[in-house]
C-alpha positions in Angstrom: 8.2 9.0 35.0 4.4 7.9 34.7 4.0 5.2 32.1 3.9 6.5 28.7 -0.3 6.0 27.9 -0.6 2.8 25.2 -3.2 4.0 23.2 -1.3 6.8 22.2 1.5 8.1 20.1 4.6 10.1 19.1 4.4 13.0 16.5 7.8 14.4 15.8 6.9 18.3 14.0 9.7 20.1 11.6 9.5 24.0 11.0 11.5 23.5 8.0 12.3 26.6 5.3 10.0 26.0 2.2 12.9 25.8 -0.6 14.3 22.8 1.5 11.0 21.0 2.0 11.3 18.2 -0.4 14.8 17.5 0.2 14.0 16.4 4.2 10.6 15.0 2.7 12.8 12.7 1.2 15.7 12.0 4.1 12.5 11.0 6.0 11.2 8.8 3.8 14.5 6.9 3.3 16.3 7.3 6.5 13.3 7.0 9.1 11.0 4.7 6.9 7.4 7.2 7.5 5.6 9.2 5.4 5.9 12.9 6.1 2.9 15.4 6.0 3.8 18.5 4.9 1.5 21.5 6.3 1.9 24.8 4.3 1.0 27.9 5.3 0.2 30.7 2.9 2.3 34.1 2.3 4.7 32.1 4.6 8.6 31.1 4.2 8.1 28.2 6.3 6.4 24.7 6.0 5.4 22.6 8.8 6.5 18.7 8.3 4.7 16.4 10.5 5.9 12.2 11.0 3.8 10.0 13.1 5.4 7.2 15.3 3.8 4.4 17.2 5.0 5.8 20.5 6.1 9.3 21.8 9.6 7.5 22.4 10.0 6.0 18.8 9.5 10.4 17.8 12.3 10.9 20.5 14.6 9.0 19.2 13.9 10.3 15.5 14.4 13.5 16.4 17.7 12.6 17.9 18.5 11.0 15.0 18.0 14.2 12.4 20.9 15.4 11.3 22.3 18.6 11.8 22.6 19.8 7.8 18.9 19.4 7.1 18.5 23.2 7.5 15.5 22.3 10.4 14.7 25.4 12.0 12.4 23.6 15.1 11.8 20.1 16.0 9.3 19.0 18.4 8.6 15.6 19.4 5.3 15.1 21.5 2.7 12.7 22.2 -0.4 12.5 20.2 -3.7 11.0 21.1 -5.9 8.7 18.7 -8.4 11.1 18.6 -6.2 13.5 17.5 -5.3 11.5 14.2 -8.5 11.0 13.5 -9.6 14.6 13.9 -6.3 15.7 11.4 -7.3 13.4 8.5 -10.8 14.9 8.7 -9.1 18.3 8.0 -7.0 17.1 5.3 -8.2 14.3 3.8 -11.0 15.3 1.0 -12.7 13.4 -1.8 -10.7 13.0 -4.6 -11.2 12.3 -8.2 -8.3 11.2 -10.4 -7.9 8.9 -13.5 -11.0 8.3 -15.9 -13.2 7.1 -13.3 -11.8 6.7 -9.8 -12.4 8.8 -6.8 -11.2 8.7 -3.5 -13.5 9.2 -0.5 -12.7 9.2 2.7 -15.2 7.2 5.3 -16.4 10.6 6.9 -17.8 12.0 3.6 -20.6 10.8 1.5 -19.7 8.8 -1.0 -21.9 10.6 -4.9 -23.3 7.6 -6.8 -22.7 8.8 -10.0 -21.5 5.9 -11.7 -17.6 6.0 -11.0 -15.8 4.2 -9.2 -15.6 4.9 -5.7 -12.6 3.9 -3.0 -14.0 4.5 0.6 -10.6 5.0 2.7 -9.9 5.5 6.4 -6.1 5.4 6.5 -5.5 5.5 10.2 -2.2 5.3 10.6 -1.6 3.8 7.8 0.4 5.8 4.2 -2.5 5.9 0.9 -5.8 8.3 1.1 -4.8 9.6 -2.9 -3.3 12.3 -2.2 0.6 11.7 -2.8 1.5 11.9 -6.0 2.9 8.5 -6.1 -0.4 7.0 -5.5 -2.1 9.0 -7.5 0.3 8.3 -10.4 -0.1 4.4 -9.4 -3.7 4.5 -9.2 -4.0 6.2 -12.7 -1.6 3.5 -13.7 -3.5 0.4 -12.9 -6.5 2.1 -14.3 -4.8 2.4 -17.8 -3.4 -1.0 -17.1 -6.5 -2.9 -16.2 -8.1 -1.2 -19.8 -5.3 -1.8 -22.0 -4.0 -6.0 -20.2 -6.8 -7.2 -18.8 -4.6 -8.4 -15.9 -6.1 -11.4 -14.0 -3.8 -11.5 -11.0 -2.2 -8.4 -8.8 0.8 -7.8 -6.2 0.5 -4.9 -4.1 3.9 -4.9 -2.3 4.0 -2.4 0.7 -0.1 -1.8 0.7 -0.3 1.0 3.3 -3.9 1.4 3.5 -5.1 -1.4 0.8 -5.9 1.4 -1.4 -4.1 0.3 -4.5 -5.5 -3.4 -3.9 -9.1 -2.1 -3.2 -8.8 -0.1 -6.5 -7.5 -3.4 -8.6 -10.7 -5.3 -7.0 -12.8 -2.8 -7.8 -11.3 -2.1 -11.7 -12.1 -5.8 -12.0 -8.7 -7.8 -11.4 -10.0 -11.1 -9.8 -6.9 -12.3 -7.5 -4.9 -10.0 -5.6 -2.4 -10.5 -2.7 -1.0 -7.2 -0.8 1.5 -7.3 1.8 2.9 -4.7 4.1 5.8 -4.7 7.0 3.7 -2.6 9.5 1.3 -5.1 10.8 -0.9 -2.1 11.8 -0.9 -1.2 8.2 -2.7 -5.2 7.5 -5.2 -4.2 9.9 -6.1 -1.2 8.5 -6.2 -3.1 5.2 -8.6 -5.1 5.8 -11.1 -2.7 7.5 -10.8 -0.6 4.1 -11.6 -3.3 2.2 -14.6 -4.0 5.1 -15.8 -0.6 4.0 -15.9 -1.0 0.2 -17.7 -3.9 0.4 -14.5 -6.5 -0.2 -14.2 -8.4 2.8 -12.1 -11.5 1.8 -11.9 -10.6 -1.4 -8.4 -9.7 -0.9 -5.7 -11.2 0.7 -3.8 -9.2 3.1 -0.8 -10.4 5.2 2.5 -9.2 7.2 5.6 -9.4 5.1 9.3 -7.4 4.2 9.7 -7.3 0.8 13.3 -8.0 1.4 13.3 -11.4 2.5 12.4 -14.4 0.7 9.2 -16.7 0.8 6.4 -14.0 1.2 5.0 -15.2 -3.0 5.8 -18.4 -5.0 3.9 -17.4 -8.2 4.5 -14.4 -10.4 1.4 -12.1 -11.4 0.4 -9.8 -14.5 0.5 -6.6 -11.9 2.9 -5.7 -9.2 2.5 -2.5 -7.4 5.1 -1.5 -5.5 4.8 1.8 -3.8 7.0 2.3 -1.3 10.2 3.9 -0.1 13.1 4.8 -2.6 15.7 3.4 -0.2 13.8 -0.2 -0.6 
């Protein structure tokens, strides 16, 4: 078998019914730890759930691993190329506005200078562009937070792409620390924050919020937007 290539990786595809979407949405999320795409189709019965993996055999052994009453109609695993993750965000990652005065745009698109507030994102392969509802609702949250508290210090446990911790920056909370398990997560971090502007402004480092040791202080904010299971 020729060596698997290093710069690429696994993406493990689900033709799933649409009345069952959520529910495997959410065994993915708490049994495999990734953040599913869902891809719908119009005037169709069917949604497409997609789950990216560091390596085409980390997909294979997920999709061993699914089991057999999730009502899964196909599952593919298959490698992806970089270029191919970059090329699927651009398709479905758009500018978004949300809150008061927040938008989200992605590093592709031109950012309007209109006065709001504006989070450029690249999320690699990293979970946070806006568009899940959880971090939308936490990004609306800090917003009324940061009006109503005036919160000086910030936690952003399980960062993703930095986007909740580039918002807080930007909202005007001084000192924030973020922390993520997925050390390609940090490094995406910190090139988001490169690209609004924040570089070492925030402090971004490798940690699992379930063991001890990663904070010794308490803070006024602590995001935490990440998997149920946790």
């Amino acid at each position: 078998m020729a060596e698997e290539n290093k710069n690429n990786g696994g993406q493990l595809n689900l033709l799933v019914p649409n009345e069952h979407t959520e529910l495997i949405c959410e065994w993915v999320r708490d049994a495999l730890g990734k953040e599913p795409i869902e891809v719908s189709h119009p005037n169709s019965a069917e949604a497409q759930i997609e789950i990216y993996f560091d390596s085409l055999l980390e997909a294979t052994i997920a999709k061993q691993a699914l089991p057999d009453d999730l009502f899964i109609r196909v599952a593919e695993a298959k490698e992806y190329k970089e270029q191919d993750w970059t090329t699927f965000w651009q398709h479905h990652f758009q500018t978004t506005e949300l809150g008061h005065n927040l938008r989200i745009v992605p590093e592709w698109e031109e950012a309007p200078e209109d006065g709001k507030t504006n989070i450029i994102i690249n999320p690699g392969l990293s979970f946070g562009t806006g568009g899940h509802f959880t971090t939308k609702f936490c990004l609306e949250a800090l917003e009324e937070a940061v009006q109503k508290l005036n919160p000086q210090t910030m936690i952003d446990a399980g960062t993703g792409s930095g986007i909740l911790s580039i918002a807080a920056i930007k909202l005007g909370i001084p000192d924030v620390i973020a922390f993520d398990f997925d050390p390609v997560c940090v490094d995406q971090c910190k090139l988001n924050a490169e690209r609004n502007g924040l570089e070492g402004k925030i402090h971004f480092f490798q940690a699992d919020v379930l063991e001890s040791g990663w904070n010794s202080k308490p803070a006024d904010i602590v995001c935490a937007n990440i998997l149920t299971s946790v």
